[in-house]
C-alpha positions in Angstrom: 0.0 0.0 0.0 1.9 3.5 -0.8 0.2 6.2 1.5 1.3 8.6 -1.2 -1.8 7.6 -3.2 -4.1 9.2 -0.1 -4.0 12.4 0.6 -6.3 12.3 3.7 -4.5 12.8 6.9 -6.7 10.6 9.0 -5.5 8.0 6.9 -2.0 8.5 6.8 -2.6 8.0 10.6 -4.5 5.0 10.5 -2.0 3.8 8.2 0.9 4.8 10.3 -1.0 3.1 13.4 -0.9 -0.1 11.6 2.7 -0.2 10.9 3.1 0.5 14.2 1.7 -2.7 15.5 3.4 -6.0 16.1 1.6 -9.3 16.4 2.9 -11.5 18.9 5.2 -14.1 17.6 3.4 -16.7 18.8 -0.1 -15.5 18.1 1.7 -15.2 14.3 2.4 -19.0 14.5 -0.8 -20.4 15.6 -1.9 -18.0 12.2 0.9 -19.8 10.4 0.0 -23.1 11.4 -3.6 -22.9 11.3 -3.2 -21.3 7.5 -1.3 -24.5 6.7 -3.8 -26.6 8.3 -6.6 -25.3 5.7 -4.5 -25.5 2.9 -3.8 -29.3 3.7 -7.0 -29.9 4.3 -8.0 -28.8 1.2 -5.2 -30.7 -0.7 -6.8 -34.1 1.5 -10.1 -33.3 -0.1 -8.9 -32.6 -3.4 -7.2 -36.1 -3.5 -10.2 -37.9 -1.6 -12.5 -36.8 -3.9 -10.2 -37.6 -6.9 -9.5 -40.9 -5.4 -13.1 -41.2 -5.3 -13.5 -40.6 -8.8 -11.1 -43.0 -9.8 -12.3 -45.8 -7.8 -16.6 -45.1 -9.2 -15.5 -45.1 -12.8 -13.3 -48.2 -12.3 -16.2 -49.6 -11.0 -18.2 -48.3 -14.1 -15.8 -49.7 -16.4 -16.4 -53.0 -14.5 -20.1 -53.2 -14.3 -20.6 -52.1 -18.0 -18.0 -54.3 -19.4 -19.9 -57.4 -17.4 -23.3 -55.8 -19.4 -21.6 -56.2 -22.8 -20.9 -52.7 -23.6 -17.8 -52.6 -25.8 -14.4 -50.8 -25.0 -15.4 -47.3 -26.9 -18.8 -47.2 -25.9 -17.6 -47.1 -22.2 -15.3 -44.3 -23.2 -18.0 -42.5 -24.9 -20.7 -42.6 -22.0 -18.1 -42.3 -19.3 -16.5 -39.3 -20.9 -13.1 -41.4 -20.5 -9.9 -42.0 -22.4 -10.0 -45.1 -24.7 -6.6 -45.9 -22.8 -8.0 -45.6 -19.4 -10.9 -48.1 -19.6 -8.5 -50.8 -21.5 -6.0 -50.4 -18.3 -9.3 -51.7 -16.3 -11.2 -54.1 -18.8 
């Protein structure tokens, strides 16, 4: 932020105010840690539900194979690479 774009002196104090203050260094690493938290468990949740992707059109592939439908056609209604469902069939 560059105070120089406000020409208000009320906020050049405010501003000043907040450069001012410290956080205490370890308030600022439970923030740190609990920042990293969320972010991993949003990476855990990405990959479950990735994982849990995987696992239902494996089983799709399975099922619809067992019902007749050829190779292709699974691609096709699966919205699936050609490659992936003949690494399952």
């Amino acid at each position: 932020m560059d105070e120089d774009d406000y020409h208000d002196d009320l906020l050049h104090s405010i501003i000043g105010r907040i450069k001012k203050q410290t956080i205490n260094p370890a308030l600022l690493a439970e923030i740190k840690d609990a920042a990293a938290w969320d972010i991993a468990k949003a990476q855990f949740r990405q990959e479950g539900i990735e994982q849990g992707i995987e696992q239902q059109q494996i089983l799709m592939i399975k099922r619809l194979s067992k019902q007749g439908f050829n190779q292709e056609t699974i691609a096709t209604m699966l919205d699936i690479s050609i490659k992936k469902v003949k690494g399952v069939s």
